[in-house]
Backbone bond lengths (Angstrom), bond angles and torsions (degrees), N, CA, C in turn:
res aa  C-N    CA-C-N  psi(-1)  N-CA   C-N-CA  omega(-1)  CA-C   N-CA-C  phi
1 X - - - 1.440 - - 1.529 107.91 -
2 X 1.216 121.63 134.75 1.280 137.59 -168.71 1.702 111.98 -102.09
3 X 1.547 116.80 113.23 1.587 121.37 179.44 1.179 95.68 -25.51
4 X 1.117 142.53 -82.17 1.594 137.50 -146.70 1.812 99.62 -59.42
5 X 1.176 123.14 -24.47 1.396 110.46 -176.36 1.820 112.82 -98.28
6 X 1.029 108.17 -6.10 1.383 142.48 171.88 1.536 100.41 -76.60
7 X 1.224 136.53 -73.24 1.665 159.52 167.49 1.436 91.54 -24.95
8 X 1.151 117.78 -68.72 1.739 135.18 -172.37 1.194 115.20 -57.81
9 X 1.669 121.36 -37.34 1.575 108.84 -178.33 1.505 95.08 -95.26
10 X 1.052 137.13 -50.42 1.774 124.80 161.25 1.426 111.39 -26.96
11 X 1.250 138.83 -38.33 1.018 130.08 -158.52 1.768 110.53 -85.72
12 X 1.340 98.87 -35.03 1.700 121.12 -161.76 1.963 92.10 -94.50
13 X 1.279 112.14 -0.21 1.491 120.13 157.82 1.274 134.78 -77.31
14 X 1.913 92.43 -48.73 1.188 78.65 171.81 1.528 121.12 -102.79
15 X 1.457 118.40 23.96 1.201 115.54 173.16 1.200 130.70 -97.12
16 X 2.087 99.98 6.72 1.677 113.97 176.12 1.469 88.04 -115.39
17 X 1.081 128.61 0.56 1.635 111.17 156.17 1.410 122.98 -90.61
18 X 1.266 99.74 -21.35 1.945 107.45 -171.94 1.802 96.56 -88.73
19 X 1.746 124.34 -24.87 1.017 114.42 -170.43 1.700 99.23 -82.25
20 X 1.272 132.84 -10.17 1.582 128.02 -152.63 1.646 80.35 -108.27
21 X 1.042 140.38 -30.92 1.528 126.63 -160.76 1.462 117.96 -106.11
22 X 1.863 105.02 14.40 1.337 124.60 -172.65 2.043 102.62 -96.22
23 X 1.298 105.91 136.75 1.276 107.21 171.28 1.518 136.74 -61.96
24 X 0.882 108.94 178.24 1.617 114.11 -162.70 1.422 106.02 -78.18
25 X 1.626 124.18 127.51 1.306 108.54 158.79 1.247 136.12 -10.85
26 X 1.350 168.13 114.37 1.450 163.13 -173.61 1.553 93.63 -81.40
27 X 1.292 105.20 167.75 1.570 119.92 -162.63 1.753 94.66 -87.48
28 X 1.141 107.53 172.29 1.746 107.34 178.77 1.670 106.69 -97.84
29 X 1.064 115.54 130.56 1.941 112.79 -174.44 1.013 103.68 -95.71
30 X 1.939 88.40 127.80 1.629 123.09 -165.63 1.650 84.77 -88.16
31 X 1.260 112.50 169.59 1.625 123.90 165.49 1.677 105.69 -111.10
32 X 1.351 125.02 101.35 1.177 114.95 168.96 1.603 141.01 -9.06
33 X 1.312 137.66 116.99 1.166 131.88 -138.08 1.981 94.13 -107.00
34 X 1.360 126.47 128.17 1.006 140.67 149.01 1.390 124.98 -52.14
35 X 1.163 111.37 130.36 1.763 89.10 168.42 1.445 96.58 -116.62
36 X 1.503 113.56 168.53 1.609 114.75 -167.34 1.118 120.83 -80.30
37 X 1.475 130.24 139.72 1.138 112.31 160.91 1.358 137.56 -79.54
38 X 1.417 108.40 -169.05 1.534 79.91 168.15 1.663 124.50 -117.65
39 X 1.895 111.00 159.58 1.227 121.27 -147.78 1.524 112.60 -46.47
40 X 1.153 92.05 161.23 2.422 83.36 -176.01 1.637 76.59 -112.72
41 X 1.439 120.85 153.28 1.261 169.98 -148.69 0.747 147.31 -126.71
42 X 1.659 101.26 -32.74 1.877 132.83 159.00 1.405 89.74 75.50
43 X 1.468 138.64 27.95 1.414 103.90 164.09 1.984 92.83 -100.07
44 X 1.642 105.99 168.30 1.645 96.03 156.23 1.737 116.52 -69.74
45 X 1.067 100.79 169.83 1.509 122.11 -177.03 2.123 101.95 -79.33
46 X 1.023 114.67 116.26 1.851 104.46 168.40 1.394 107.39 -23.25
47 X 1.063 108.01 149.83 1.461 115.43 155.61 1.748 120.79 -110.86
48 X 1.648 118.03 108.09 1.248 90.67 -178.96 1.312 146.10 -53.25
49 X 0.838 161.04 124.57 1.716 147.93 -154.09 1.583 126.29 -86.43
50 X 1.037 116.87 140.48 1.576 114.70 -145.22 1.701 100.26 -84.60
51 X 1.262 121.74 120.78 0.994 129.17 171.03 1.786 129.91 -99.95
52 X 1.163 128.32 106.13 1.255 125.30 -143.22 1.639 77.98 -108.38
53 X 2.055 95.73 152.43 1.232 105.40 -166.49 1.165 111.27 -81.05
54 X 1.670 122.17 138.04 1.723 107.76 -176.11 1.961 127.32 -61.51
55 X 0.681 108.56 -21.09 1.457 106.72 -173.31 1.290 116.94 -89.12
56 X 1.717 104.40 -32.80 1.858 110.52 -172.75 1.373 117.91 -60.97
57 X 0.783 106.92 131.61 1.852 136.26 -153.67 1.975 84.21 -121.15
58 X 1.198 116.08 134.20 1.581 130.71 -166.66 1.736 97.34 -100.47
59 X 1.110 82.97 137.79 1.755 84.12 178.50 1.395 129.37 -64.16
60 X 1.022 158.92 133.14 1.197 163.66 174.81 1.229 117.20 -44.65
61 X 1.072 127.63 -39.98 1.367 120.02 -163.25 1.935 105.92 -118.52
62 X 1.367 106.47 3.28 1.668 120.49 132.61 1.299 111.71 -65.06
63 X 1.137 121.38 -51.27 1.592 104.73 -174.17 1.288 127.73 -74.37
64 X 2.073 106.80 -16.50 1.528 98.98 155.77 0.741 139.48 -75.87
65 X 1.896 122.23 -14.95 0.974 137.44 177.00 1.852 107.01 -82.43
66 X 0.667 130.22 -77.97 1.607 105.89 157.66 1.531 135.99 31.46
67 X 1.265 86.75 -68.00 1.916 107.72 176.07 1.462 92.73 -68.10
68 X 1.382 132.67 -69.21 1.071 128.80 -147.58 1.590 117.90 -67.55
69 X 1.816 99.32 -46.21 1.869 102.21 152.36 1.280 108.52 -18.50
70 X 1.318 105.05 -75.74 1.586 114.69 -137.99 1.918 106.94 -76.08
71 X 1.425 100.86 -21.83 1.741 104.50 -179.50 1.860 99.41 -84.34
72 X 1.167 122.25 8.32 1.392 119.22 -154.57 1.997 82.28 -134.69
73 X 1.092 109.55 2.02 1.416 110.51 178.54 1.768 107.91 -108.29
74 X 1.407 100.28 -61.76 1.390 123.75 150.83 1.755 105.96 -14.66
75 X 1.103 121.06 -80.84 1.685 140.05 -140.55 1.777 81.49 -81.54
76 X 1.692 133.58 -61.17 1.162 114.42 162.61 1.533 136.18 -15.34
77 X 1.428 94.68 -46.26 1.816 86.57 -154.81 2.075 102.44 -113.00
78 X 1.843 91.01 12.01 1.531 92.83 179.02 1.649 106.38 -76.34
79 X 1.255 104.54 166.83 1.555 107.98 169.99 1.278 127.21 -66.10
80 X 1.350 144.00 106.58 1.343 146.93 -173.60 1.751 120.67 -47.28
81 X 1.667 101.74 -18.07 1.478 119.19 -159.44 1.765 104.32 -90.84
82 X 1.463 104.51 -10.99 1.439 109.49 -160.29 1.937 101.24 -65.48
């Protein structure tokens, strides 16, 4: 037997051992599928309309507080220079 034919069956050895201990094809990558929505129309959407409860009567001492919010909102955004 001649090295070079020697070289060749070593070689074709280890290329049925390296091919058996190789992993499995991997799957092919899908891109997650959307489904459609639906078409826009360009109009706005309704707005439901605000229905305030009949009987509720507002608390009192919300409504003093109120004033004071709003003068404490006021004095924020006045000019400091006045």
């Amino acid at each position: 037997m001649k090295t070079n034919e020697l070289k060749d069956i070593i070689r074709e050895m280890i290329e049925k051992a390296l091919a058996e201990n190789q992993p499995a094809p991997s799957k092919p990558k899908t891109n997650p599928t959307v489904a459609p929505g639906k078409p826009d129309t360009g109009k706005p959407k309704p707005r439901r309309p605000f229905e305030p409860k009949p009987g509720a009567n507002p608390s009192p001492k919300a409504e003093g507080q109120a004033e004071q919010v709003v003068n404490k909102i006021a004095n924020r955004y006045q000019s400091k220079n006045k």
